[in-house]
C-alpha positions in Angstrom: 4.2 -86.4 57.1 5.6 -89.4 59.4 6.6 -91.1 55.9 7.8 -87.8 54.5 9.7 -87.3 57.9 11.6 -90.9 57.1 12.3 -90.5 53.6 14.6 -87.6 54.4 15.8 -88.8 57.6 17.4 -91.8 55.5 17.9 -90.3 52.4 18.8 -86.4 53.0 21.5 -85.4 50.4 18.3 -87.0 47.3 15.9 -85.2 49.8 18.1 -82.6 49.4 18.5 -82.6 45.8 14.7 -83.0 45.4 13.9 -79.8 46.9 15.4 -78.0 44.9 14.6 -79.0 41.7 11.1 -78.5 43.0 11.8 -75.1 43.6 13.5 -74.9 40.2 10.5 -75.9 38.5 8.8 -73.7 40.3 10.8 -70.6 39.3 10.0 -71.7 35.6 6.3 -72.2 35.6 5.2 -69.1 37.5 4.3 -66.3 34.3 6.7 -63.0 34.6 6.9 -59.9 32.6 9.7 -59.2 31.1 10.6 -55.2 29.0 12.5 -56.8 25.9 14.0 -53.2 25.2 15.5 -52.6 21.4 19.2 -52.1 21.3 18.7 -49.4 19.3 15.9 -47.8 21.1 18.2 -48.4 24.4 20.9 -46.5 23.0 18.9 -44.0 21.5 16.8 -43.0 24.8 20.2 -43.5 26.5 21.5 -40.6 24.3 18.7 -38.3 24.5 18.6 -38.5 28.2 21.4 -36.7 28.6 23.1 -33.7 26.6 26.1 -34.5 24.4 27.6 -31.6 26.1 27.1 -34.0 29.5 28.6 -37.3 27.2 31.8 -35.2 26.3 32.6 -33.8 29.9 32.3 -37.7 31.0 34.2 -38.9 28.1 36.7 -36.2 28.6 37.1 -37.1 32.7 37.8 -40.8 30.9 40.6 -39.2 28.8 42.6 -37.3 31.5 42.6 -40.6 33.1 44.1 -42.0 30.5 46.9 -39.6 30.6 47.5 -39.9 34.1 48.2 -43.9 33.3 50.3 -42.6 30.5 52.8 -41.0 32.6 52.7 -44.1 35.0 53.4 -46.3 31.9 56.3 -43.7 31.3 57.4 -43.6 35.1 57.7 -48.0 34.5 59.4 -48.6 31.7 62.0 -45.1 31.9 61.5 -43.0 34.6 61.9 -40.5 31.4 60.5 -40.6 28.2 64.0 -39.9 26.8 64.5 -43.4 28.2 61.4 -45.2 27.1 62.1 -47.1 23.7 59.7 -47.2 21.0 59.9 -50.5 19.9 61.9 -52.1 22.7 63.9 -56.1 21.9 64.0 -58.4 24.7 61.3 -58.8 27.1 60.1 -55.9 27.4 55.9 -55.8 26.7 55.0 -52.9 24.9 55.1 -51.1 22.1 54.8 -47.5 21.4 51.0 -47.5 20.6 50.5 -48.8 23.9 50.8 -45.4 25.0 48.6 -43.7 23.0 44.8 -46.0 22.7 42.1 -44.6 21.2 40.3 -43.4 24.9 38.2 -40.9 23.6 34.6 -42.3 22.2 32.8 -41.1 19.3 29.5 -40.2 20.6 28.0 -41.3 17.1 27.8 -43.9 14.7 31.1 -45.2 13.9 31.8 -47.1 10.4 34.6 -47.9 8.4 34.7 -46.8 4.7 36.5 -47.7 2.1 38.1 -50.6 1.8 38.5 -53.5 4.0 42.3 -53.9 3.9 44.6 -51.2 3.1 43.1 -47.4 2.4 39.6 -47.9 4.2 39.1 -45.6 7.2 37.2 -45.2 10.3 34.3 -42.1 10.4 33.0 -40.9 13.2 29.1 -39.9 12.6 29.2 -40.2 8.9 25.4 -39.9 8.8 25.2 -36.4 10.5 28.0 -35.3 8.5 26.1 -36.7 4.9 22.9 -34.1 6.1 24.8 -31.2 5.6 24.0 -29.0 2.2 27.7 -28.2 2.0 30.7 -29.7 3.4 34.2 -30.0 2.8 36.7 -32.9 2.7 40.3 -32.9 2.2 42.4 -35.8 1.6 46.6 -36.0 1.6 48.0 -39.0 -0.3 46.1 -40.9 -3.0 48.6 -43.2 -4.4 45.8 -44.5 -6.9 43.5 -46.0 -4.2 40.7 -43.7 -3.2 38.1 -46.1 -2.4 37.6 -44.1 0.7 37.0 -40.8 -0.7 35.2 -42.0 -3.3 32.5 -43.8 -0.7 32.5 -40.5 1.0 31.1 -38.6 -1.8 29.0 -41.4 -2.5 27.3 -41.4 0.7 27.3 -37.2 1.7 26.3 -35.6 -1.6 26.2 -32.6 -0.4 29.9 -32.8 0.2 33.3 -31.7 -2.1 37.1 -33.2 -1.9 40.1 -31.5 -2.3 42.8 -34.3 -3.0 46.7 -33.7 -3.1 49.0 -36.5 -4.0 52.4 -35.6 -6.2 52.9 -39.0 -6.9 50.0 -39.2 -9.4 48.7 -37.4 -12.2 45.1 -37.7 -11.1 42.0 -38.5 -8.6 42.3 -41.4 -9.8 39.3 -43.9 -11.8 37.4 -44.9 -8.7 36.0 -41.4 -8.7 36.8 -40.8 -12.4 34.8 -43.6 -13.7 31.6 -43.5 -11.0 28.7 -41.9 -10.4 26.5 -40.9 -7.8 23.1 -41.8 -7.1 21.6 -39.4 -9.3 24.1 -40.6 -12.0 25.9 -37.5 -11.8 29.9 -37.9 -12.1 32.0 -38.2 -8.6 34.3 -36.0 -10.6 32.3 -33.2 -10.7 32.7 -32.9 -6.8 36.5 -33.5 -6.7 39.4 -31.2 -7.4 42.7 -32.4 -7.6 46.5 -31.0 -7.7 49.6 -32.9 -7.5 51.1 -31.0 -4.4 52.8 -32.5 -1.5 51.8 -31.4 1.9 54.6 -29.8 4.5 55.2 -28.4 7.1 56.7 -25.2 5.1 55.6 -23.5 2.1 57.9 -24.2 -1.3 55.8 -23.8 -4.2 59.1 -23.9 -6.3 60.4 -26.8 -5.5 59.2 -30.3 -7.1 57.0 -31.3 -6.4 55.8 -27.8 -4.8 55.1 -28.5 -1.4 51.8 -26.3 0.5 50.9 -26.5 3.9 47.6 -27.0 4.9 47.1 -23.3 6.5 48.2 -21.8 2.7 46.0 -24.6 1.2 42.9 -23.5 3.4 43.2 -20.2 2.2 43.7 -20.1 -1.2 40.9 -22.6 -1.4 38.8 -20.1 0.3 37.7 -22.9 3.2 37.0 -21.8 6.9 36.7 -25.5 8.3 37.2 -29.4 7.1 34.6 -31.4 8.0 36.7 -34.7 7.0 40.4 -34.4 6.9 43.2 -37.7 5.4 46.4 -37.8 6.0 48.2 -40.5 4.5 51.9 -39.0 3.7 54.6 -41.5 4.5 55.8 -39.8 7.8 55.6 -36.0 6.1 52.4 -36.2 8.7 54.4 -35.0 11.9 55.9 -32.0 10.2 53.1 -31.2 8.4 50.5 -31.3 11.5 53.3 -29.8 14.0 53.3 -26.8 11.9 49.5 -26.4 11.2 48.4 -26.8 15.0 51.1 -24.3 15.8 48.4 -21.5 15.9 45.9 -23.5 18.1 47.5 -24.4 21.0 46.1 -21.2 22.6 43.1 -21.6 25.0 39.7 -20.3 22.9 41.6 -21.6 20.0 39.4 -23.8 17.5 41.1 -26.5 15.1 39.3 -25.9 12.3 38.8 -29.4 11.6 35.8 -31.1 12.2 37.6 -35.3 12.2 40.8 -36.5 11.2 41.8 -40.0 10.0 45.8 -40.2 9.9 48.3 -43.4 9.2 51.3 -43.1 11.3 54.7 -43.8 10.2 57.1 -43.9 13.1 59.8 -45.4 11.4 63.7 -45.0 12.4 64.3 -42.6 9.1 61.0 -40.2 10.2 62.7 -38.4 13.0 59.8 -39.4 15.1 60.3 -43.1 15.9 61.9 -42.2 19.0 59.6 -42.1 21.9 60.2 -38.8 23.5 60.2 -36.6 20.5 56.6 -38.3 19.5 55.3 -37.7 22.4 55.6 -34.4 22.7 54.2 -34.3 19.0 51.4 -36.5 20.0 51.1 -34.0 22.8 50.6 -30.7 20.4 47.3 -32.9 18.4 46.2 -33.2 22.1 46.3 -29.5 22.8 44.8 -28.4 19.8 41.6 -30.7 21.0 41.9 -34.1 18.5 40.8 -36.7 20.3 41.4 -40.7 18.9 38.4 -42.8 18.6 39.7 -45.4 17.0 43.0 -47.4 15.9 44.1 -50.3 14.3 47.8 -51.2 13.3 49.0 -51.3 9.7 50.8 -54.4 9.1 51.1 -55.0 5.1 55.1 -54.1 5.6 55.1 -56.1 8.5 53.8 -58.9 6.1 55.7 -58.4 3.3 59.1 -58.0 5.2 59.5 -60.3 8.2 61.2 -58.7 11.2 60.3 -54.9 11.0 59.1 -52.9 13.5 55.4 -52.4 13.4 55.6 -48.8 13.3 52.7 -48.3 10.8 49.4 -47.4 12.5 45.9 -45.7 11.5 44.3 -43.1 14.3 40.9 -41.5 13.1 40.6 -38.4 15.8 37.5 -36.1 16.6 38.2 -32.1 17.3 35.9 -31.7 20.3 36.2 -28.0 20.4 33.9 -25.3 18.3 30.8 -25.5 17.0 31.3 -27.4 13.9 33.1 -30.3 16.1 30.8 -33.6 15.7 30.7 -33.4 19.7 28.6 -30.0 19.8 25.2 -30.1 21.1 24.1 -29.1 17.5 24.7 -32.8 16.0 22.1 -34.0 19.1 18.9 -33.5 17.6 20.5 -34.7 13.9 
């Protein structure tokens, strides 16, 4: 002990140093017990321990949050939104879809399908959605690339589109030309007609335009399970005018998810900030919620110095009993 005693008289800071690697060592070599949990077990008992009906009220808490730092983003940069620029020069940093993120998680699996690039989309609880005997997909601008759609009825064969697209004369050969995986024709599940979507109904006209109220009903549908919207700005007018009858309270969207591209260009009449906003707003009401974003920048690409007004949303309805946030998807 005397030497001991010496050794760190004289030498304390390797005394020092010496000790605690000791005690380092120590920590190593005693045995512990660690619970390795599986992510997916984790997740899964994480989910089940609580009601989905208890996820959405938090998730929903999360989202009116959101909107109060919304109007504080609006209160910065205006104090209006009539003053608030979409796409603002200078140095101002922001852009419009800082405004409006995705704050509203999918309590499901979430996967992109599709392609990579430019026509794949993001699906909210796909899987649950594939289970169902019947379902019923609707999809708004084909433009010869349905890789999405077609992966849809690959994957949910107990599911039907209805595609619209006046710029083609058909569904188009990535569901033409395939089969499913009882080698039975994608075709035989899809129904097209070359119709433009709007916010109005003018059958007469060409291309005859339908909205998607008229549509509904002459197809005899109640609900969409999976709706696309990919109409080169027609979306506000079209989606103003078919939320118009459930802005109500007790009103039910009869849409189950919703993946939309944006165009908020200068020539939309809804680049400006204010008057998208308040039609951001109306989606909002009827009880779409967006899960997921991602901006769209092929023109960006291809033209240098445009605005990046392109985006893709993909929304959940969390309202009636078909919504994928309904306690009826838990035990799916």
């Amino acid at each position: 002990m005397a030497v001991l005693s010496t050794v760190i008289t004289r030498h304390p800071r390797y005394s020092i140093a010496g000790i605690f690697l000791l005690v380092l060592v120590t920590i190593f070599l005693i045995p512990h017990s660690y619970d390795y949990t599986d992510a997916a077990v984790y997740f899964r008992t994480r989910m089940s321990s609580s009601s989905l009906a208890n996820i959405l009220a938090l998730q929903e808490d999360y989202y009116k949050f959101h909107l109060e730092r919304r109007e504080a983003l609006v209160q910065r940069y205006g104090p209006t939104a009539e003053e608030v620029e979409s796409f603002p020069p200078g140095q101002q940093y922001y852009t419009l879809w800082d405004f409006f993120i995705p704050a509203f998680q999918c309590p499901h699996r979430v996967e992109r399908i599709g392609n990579l690039g430019d026509g794949g989309k993001w699906v909210c609880g796909l899987d649950r959605v594939a289970k169902q005997k019947e379902c019923v997909i609707y999809s708004f601008g084909l433009n010869g690339e349905v890789s999405f759609e077609a992966e849809l009825l690959q994957l949910a064969p107990g599911c039907q589109l209805w595609g619209y697209d006046y710029s083609v004369q058909s569904i188009g050969p990535q569901i033409e030309l395939a089969v499913d995986q009882h080698n039975v024709s994608l075709s035989s599940r899809a129904h097209f007609q070359a119709y433009a979507l709007g916010g109005k109904d003018t059958h007469n006209t060409e291309p005859p335009m339908y909205t998607l109220k008229t549509l509904l009903e002459s197809n005899g549908h109640k609900f969409i399970d999976i709706l696309k919207i990919d109409i080169e700005s027609w979306e506000f007018e079209s989606l103003e005018s078919f939320v118009a009858d459930y802005l109500q309270p007790g009103a039910v969207l009869p849409v189950g998810q919703m993946q939309l591209e944006i165009h908020a260009t200068e020539g939309s009449g809804y680049g400006g900030f204010a008057k998208f906003k308040t039609w951001w707003e109306k989606l909002e009401t009827a009880g779409l919620r967006p899960f997921w974003t991602e901006p769209n920048l092929v023109y960006l690409n291809i033209i240098r110095n445009v605005r990046p007004d392109l985006a893709e949303y993909s929304f959940i309805n969390i309202r009636g009993e078909h919504a994928l946030v309904s306690d009826k998807w838990l035990s799916k």
